[in-house]
N, CA, C and O atoms as CSV, one atom per row, in Angstrom:
chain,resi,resn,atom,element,x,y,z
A,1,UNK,N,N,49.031,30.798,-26.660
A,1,UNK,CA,C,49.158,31.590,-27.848
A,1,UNK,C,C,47.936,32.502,-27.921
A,1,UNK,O,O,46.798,32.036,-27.863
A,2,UNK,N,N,48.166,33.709,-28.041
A,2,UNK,CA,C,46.980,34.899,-28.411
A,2,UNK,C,C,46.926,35.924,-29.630
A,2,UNK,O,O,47.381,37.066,-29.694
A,3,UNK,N,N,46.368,35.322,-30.392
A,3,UNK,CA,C,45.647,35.511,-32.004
A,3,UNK,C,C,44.998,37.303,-31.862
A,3,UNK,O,O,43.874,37.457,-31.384
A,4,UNK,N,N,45.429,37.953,-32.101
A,4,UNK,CA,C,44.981,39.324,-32.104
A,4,UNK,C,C,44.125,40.002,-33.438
A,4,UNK,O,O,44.303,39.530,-34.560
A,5,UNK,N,N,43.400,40.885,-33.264
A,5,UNK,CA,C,42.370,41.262,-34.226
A,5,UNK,C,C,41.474,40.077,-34.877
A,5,UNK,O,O,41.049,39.714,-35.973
A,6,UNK,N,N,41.459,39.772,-33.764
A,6,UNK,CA,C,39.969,38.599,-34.549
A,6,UNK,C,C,40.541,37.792,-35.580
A,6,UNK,O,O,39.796,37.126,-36.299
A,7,UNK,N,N,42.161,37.773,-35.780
A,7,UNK,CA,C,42.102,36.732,-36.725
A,7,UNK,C,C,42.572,37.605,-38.074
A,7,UNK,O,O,43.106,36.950,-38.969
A,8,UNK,N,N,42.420,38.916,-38.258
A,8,UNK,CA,C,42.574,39.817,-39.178
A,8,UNK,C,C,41.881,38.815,-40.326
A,8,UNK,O,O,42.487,38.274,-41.251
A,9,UNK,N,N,40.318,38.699,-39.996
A,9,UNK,CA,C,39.250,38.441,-41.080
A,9,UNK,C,C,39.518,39.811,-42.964
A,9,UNK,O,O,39.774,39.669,-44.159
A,10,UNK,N,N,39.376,40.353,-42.493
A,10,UNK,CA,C,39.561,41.358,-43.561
A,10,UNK,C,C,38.272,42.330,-43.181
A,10,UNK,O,O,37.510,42.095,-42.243
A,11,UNK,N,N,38.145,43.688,-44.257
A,11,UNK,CA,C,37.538,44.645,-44.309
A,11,UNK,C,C,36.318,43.898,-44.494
A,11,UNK,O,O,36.276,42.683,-44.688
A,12,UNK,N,N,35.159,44.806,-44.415
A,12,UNK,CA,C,33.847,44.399,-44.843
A,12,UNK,C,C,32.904,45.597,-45.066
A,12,UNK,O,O,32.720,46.340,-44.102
A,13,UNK,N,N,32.212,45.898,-46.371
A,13,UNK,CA,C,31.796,47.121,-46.095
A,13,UNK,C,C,30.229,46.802,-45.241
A,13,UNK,O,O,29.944,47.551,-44.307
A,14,UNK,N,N,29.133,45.513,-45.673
A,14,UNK,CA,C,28.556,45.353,-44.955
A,14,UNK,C,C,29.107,44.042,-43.975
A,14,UNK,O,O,30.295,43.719,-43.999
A,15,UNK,N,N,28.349,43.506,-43.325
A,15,UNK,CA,C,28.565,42.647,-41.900
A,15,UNK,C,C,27.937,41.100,-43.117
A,15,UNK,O,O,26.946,40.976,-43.837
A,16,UNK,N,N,29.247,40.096,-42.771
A,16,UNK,CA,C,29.248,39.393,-44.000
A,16,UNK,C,C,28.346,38.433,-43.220
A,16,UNK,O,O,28.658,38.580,-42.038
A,17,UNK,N,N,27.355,37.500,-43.326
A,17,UNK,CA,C,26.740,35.972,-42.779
A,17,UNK,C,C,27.587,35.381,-42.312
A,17,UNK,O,O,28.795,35.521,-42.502
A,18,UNK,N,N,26.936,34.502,-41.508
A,18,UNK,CA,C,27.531,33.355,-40.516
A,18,UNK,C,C,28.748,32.849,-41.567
A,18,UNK,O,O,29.912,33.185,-41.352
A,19,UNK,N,N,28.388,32.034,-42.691
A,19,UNK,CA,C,29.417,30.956,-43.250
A,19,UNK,C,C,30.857,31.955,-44.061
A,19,UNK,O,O,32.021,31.678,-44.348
A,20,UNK,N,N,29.843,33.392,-44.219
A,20,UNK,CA,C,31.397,34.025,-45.412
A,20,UNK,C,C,32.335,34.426,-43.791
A,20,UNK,O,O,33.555,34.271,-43.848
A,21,UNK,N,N,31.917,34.763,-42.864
A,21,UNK,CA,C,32.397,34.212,-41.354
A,21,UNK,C,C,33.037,33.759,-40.822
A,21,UNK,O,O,33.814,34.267,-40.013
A,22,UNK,N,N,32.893,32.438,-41.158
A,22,UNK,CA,C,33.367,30.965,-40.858
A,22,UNK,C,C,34.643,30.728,-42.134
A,22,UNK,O,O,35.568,29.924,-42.020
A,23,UNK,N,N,34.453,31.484,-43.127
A,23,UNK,CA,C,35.119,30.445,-44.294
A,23,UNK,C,C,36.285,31.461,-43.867
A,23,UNK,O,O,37.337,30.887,-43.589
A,24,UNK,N,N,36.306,32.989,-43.751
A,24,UNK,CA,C,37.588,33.773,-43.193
A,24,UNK,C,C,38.009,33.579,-42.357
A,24,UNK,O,O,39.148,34.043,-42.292
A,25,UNK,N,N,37.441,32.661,-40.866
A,25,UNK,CA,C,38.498,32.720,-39.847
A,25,UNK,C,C,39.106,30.985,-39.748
A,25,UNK,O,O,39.931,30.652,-38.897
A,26,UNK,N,N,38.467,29.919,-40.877
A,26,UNK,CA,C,38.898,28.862,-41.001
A,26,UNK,C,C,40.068,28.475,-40.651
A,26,UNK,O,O,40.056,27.603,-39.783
A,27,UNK,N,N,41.002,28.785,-40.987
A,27,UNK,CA,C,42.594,28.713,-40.658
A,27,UNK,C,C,42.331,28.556,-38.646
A,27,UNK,O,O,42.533,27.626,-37.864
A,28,UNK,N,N,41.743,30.146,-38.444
A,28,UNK,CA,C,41.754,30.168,-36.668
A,28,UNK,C,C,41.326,29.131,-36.191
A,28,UNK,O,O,41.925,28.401,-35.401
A,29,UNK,N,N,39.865,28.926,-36.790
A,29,UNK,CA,C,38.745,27.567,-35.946
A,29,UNK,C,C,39.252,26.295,-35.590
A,29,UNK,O,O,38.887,25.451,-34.772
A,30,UNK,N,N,40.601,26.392,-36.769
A,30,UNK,CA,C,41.380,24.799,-36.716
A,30,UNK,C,C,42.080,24.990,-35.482
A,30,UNK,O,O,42.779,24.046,-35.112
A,31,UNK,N,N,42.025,26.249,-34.611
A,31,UNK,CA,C,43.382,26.216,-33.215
A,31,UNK,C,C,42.025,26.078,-32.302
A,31,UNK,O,O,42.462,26.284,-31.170
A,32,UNK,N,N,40.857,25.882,-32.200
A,32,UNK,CA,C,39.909,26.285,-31.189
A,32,UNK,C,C,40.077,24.723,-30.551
A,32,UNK,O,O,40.076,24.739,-29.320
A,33,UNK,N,N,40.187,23.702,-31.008
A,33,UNK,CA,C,40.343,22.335,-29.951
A,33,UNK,C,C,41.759,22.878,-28.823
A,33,UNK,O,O,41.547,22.470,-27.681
A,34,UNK,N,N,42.831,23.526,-28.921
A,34,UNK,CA,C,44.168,23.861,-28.712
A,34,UNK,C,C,43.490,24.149,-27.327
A,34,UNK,O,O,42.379,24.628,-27.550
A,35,UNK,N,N,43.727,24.044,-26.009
A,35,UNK,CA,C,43.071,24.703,-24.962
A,35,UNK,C,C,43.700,25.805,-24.569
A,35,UNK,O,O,43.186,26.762,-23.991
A,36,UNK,N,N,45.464,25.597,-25.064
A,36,UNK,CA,C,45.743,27.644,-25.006
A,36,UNK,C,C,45.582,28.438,-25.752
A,36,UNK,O,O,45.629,29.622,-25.416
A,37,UNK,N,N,45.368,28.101,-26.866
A,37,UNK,CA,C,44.759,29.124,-27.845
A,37,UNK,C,C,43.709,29.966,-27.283
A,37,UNK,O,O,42.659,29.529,-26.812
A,38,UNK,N,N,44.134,31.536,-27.375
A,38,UNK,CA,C,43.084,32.622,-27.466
A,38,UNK,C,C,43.202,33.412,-28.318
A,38,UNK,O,O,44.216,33.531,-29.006
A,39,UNK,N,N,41.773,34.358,-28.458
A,39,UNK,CA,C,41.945,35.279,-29.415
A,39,UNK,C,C,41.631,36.581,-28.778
A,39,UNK,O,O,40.641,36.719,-28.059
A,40,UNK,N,N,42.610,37.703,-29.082
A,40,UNK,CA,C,41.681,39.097,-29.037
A,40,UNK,C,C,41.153,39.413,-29.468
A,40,UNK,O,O,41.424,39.524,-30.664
A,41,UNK,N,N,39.577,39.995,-28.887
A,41,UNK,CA,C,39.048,41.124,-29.565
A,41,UNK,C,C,39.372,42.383,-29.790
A,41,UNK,O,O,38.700,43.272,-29.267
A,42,UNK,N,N,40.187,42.606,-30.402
A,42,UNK,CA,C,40.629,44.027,-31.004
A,42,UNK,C,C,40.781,44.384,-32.232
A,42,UNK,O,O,40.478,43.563,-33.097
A,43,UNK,N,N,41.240,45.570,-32.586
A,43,UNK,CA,C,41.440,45.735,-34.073
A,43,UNK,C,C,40.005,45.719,-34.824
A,43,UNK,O,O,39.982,45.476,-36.031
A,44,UNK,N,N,38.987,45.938,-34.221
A,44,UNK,CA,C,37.397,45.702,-35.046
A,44,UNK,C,C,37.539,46.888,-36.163
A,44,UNK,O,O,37.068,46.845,-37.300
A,45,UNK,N,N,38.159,47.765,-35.690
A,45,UNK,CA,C,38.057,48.724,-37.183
A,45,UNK,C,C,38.960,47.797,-38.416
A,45,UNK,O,O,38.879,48.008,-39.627
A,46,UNK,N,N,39.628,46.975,-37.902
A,46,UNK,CA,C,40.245,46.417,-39.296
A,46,UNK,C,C,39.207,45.609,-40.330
A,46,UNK,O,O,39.500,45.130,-41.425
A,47,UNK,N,N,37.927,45.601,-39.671
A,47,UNK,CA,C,36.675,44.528,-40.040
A,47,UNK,C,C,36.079,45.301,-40.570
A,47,UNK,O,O,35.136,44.890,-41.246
A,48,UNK,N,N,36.301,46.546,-40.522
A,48,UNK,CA,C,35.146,47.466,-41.020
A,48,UNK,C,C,35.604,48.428,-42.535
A,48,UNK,O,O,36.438,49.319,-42.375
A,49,UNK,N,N,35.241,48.282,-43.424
A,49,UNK,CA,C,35.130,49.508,-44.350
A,49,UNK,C,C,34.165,50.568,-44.740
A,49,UNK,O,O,33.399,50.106,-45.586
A,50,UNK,N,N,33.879,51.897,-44.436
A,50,UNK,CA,C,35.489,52.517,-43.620
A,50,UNK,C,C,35.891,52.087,-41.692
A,50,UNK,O,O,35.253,52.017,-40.641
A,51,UNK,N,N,36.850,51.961,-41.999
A,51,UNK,CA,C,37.103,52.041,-40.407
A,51,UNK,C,C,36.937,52.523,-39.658
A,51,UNK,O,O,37.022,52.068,-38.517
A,52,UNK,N,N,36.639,53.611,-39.939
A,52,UNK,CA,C,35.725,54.672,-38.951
A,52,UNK,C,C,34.454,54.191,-38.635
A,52,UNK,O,O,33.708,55.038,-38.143
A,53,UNK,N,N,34.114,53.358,-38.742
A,53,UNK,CA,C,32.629,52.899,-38.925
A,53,UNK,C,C,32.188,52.399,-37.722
A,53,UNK,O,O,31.713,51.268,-37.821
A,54,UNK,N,N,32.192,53.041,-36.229
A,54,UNK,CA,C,32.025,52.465,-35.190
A,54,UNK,C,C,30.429,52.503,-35.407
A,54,UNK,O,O,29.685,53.278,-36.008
A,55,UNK,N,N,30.196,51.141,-34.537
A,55,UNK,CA,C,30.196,49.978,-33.764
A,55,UNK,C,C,30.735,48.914,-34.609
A,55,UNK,O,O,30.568,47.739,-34.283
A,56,UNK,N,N,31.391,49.250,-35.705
A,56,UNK,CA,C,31.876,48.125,-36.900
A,56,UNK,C,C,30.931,46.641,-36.661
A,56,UNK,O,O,31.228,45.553,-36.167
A,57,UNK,N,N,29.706,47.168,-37.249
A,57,UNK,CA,C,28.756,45.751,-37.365
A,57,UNK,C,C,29.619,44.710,-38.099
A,57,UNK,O,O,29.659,43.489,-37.948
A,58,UNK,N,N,30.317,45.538,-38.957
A,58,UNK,CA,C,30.757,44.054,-39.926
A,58,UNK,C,C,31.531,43.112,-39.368
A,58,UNK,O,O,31.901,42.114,-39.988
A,59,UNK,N,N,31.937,43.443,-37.740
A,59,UNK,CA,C,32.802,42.294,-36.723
A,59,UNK,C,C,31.738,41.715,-36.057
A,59,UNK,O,O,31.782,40.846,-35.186
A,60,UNK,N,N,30.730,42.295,-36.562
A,60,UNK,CA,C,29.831,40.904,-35.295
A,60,UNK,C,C,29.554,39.810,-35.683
A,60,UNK,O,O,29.171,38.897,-34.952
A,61,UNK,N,N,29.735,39.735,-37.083
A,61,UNK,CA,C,29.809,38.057,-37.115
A,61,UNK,C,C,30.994,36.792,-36.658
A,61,UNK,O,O,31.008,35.615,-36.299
A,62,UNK,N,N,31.944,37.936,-36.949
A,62,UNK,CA,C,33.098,37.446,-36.104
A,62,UNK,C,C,33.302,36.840,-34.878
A,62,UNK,O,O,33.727,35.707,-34.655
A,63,UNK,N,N,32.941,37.748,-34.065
A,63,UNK,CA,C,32.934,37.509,-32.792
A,63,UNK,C,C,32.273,37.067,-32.491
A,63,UNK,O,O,32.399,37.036,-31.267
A,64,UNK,N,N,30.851,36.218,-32.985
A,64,UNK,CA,C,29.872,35.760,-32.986
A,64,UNK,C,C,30.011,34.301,-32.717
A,64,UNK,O,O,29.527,33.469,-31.950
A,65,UNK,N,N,31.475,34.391,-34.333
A,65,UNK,CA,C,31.751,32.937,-34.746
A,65,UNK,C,C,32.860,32.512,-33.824
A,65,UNK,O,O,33.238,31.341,-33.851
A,66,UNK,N,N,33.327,33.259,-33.129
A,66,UNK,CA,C,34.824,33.088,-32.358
A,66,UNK,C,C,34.458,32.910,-30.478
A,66,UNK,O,O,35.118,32.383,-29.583
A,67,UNK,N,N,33.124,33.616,-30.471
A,67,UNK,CA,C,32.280,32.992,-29.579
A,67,UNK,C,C,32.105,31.680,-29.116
A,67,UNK,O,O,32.627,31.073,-28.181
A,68,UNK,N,N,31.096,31.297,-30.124
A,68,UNK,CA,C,30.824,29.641,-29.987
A,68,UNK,C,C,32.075,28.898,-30.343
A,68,UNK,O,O,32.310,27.881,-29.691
A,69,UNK,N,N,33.044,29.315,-31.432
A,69,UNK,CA,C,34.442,28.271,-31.331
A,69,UNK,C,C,35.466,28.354,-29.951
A,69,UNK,O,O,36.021,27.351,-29.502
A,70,UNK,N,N,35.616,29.715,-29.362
A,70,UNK,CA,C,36.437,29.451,-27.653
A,70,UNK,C,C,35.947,29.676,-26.959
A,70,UNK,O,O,36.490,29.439,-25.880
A,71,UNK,N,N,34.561,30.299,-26.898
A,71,UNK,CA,C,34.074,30.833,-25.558
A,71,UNK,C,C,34.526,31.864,-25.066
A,71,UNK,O,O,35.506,32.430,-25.551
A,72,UNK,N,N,33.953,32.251,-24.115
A,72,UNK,CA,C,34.647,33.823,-23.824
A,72,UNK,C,C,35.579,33.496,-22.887
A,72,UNK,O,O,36.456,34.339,-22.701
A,73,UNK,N,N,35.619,32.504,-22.256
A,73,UNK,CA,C,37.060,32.153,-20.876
A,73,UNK,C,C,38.067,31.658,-21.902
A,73,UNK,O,O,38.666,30.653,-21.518
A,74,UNK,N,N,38.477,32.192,-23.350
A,74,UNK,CA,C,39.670,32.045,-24.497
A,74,UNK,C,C,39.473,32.978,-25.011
A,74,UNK,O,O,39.949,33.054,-26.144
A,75,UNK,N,N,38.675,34.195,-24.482
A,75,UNK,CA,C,38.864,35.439,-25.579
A,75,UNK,C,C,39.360,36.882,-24.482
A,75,UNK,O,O,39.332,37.186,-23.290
A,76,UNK,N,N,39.701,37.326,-25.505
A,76,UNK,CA,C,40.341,38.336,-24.389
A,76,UNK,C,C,40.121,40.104,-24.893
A,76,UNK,O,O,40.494,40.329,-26.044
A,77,UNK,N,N,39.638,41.132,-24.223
A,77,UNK,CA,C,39.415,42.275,-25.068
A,77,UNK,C,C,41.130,42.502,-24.994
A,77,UNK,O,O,42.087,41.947,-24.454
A,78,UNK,N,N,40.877,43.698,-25.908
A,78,UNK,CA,C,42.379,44.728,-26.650
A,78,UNK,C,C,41.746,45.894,-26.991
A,78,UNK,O,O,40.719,45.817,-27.665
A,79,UNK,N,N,42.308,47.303,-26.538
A,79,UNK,CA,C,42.158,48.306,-27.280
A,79,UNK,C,C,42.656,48.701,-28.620
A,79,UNK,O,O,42.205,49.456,-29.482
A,80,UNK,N,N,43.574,48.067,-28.550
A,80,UNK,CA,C,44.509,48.358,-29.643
A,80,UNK,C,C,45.397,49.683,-29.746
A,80,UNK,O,O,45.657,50.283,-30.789
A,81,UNK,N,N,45.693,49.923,-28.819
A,81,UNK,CA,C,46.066,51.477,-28.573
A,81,UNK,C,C,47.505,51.283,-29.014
A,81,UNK,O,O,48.244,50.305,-28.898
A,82,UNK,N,N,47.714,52.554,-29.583
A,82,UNK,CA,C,47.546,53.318,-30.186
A,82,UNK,C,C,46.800,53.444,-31.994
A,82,UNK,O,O,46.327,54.301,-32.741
A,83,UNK,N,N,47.084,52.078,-31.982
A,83,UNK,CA,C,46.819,52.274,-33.586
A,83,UNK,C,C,45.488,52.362,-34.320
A,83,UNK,O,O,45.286,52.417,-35.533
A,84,UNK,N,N,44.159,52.366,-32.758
A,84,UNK,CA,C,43.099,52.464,-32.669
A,84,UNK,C,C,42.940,54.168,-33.131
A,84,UNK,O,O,41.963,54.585,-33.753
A,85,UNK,N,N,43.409,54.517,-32.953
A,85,UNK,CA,C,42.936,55.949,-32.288
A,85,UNK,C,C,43.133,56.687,-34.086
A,85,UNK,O,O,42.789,57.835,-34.369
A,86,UNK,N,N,43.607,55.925,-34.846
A,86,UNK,CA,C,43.707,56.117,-36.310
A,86,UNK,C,C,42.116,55.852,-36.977
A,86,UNK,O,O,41.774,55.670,-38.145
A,87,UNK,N,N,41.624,55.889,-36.195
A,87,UNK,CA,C,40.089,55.497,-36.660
A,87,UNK,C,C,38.936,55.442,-35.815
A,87,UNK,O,O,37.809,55.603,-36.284
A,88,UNK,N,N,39.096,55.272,-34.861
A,88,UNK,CA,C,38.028,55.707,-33.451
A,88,UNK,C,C,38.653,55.812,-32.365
A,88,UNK,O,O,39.820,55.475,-32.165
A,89,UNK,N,N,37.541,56.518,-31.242
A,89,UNK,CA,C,38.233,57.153,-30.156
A,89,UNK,C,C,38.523,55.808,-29.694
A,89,UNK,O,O,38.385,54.674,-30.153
A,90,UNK,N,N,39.179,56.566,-28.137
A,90,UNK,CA,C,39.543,55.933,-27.400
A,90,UNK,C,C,38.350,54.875,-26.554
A,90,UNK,O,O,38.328,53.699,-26.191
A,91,UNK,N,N,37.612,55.808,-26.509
A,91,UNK,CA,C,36.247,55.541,-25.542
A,91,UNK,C,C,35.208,54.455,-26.361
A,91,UNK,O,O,34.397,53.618,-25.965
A,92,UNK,N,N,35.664,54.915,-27.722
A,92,UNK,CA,C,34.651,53.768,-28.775
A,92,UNK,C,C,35.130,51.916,-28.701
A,92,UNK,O,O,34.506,50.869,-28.872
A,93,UNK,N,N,36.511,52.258,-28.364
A,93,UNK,CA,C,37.694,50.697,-27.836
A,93,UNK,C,C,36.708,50.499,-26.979
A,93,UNK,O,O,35.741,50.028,-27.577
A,94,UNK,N,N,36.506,50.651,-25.805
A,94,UNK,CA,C,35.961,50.389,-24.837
A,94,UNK,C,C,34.785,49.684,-25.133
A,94,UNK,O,O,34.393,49.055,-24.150
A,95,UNK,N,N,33.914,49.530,-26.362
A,95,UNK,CA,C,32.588,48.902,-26.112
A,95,UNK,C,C,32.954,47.931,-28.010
A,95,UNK,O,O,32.522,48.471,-29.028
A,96,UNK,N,N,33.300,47.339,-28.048
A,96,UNK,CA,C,33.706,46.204,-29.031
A,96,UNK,C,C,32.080,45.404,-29.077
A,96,UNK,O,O,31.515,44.683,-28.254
A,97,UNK,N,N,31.782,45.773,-30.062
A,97,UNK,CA,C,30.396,44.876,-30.989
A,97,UNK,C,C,30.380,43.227,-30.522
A,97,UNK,O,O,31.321,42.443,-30.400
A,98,UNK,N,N,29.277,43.085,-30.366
A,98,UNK,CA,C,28.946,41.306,-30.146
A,98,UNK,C,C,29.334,40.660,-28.638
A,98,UNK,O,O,29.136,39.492,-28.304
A,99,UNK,N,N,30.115,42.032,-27.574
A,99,UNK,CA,C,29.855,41.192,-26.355
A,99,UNK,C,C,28.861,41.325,-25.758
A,99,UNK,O,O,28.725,40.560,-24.803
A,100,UNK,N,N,28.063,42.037,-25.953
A,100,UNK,CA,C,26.686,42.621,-24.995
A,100,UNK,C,C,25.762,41.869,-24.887
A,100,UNK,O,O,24.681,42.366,-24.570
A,101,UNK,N,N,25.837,40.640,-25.073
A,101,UNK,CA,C,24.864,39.952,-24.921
A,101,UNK,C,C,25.542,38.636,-23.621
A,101,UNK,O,O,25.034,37.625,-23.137
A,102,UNK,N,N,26.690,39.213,-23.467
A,102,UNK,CA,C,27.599,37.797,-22.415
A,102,UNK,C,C,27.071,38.263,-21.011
A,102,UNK,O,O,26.777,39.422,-20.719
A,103,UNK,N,N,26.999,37.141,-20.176
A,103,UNK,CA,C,26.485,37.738,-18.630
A,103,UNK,C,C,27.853,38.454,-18.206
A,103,UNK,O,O,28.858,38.642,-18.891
A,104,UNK,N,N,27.607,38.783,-16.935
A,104,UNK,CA,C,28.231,39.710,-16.233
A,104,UNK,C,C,29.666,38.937,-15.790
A,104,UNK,O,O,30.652,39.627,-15.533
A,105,UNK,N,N,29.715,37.728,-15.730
A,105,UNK,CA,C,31.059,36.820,-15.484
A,105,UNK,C,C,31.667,36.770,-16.533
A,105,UNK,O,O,32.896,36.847,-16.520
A,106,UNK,N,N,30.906,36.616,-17.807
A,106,UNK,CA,C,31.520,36.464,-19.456
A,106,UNK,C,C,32.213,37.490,-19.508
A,106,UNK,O,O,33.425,37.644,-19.658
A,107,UNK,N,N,31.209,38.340,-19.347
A,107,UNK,CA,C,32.036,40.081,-19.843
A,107,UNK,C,C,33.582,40.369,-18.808
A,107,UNK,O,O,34.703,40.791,-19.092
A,108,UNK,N,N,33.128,40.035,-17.908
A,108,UNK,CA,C,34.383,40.399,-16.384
A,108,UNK,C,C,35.494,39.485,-16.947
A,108,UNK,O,O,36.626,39.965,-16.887
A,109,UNK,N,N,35.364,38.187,-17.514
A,109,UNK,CA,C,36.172,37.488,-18.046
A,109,UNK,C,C,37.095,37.966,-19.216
A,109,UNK,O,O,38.319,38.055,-19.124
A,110,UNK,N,N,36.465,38.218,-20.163
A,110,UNK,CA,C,36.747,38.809,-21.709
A,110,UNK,C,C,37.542,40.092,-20.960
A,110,UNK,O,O,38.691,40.282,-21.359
A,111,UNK,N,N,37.169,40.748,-20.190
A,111,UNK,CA,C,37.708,42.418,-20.103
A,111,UNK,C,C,39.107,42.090,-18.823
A,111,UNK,O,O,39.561,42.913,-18.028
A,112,UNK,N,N,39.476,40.803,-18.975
A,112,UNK,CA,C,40.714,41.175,-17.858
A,112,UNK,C,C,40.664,39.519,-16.763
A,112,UNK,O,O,41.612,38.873,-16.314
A,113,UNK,N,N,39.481,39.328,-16.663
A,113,UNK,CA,C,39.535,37.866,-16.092
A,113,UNK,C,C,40.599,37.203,-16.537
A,113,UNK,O,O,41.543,37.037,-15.765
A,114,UNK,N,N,40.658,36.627,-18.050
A,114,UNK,CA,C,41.110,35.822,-18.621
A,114,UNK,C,C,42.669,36.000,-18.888
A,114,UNK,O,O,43.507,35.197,-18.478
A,115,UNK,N,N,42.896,36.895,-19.462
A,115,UNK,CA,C,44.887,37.720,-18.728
A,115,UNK,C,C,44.882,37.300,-17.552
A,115,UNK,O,O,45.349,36.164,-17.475
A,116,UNK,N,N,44.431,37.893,-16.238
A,116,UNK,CA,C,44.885,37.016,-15.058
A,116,UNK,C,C,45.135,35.669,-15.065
A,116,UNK,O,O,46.135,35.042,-14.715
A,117,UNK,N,N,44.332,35.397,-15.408
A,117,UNK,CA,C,44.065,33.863,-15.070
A,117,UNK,C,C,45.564,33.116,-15.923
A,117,UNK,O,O,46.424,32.408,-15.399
A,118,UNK,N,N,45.477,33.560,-17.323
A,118,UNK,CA,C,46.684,33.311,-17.989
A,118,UNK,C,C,47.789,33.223,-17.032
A,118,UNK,O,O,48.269,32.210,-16.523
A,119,UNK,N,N,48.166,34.652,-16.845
A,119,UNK,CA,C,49.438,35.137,-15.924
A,119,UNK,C,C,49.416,34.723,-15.132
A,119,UNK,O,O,50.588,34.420,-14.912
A,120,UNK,N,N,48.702,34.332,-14.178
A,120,UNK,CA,C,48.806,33.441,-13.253
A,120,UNK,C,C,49.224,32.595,-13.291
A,120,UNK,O,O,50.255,32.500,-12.624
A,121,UNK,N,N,48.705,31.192,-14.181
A,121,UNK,CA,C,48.988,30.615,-14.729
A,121,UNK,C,C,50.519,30.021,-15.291
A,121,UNK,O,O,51.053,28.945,-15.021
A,122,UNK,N,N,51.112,31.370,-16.359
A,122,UNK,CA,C,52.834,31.160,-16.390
A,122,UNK,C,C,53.296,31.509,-15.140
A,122,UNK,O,O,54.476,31.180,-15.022
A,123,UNK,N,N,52.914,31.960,-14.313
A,123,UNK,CA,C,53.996,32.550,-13.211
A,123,UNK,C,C,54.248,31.029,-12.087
A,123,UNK,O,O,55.296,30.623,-11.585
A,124,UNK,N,N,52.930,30.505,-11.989
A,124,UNK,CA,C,52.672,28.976,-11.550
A,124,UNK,C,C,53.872,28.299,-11.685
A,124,UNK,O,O,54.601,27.796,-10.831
A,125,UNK,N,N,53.987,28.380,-13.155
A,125,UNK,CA,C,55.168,26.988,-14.122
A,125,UNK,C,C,56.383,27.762,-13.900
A,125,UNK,O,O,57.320,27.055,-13.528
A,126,UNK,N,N,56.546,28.519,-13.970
A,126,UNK,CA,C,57.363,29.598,-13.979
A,126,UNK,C,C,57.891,29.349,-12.188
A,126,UNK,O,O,59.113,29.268,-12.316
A,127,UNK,N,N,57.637,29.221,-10.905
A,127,UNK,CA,C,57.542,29.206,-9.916
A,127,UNK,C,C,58.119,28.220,-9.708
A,127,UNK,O,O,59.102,28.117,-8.975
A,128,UNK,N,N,57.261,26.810,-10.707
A,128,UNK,CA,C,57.635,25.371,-9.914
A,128,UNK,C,C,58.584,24.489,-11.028
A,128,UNK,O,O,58.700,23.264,-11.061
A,129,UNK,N,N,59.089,25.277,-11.736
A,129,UNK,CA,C,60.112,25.012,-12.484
A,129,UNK,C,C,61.358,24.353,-12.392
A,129,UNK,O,O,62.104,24.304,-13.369
């Protein structure tokens, strides 16, 4: 199962603390034991008021908190295209707040690792069916 827009936390005009954080994606955190549960990172302008508001700080707590609950080998980027482009470019998708600090396997993971691995994965069961 893959949870898109972070969970659709809500708007934020500033970037809310760890726990107001935690208390919006509560519902999600309860799927983080689930080992197929993932989430996308996408949709960060939905975190932000205004939405235009790239680097939308107000998702980095999010992803912060969605971090330490799946790890990045359960998170997966999203552009969100088209419905991105209602609020930042195309090119602004491309750099989503709060991964820049993951090593170079985290990041390779989050940006496409982790879809493979999925798909792989059903095609496996799917194969030996």
């Amino acid at each position: 199962m893959l949870i898109s827009h972070l969970g659709l936390p809500g708007a934020h005009t500033v970037p809310p603390d760890r726990d107001v954080a935690t208390s919006a994606l509560e519902p999600l955190l309860g799927l983080a034991d689930l080992p197929r549960v993932g989430v996308k990172i996408s949709g960060l302008y939905a975190a932000s008021d205004p939405s235009h508001a790239y680097p939308h700080d107000s998702a980095r707590p999010f992803v912060d908190v969605l971090l330490d609950a799946f790890g990045p080998r359960r998170l997966y980027w999203g552009s969100d295209f088209s419905p991105s482009l209602d609020h930042v470019s195309f090119i602004q998708t491309l750099h989503p707040v709060g991964l820049d600090a993951l090593s170079p396997a985290d990041t390779a993971d989050v940006y496409g690792g982790n879809l493979r691995r999925a798909l792989r994965h059903q095609l496996d069961l799917a194969t030996h069916a």
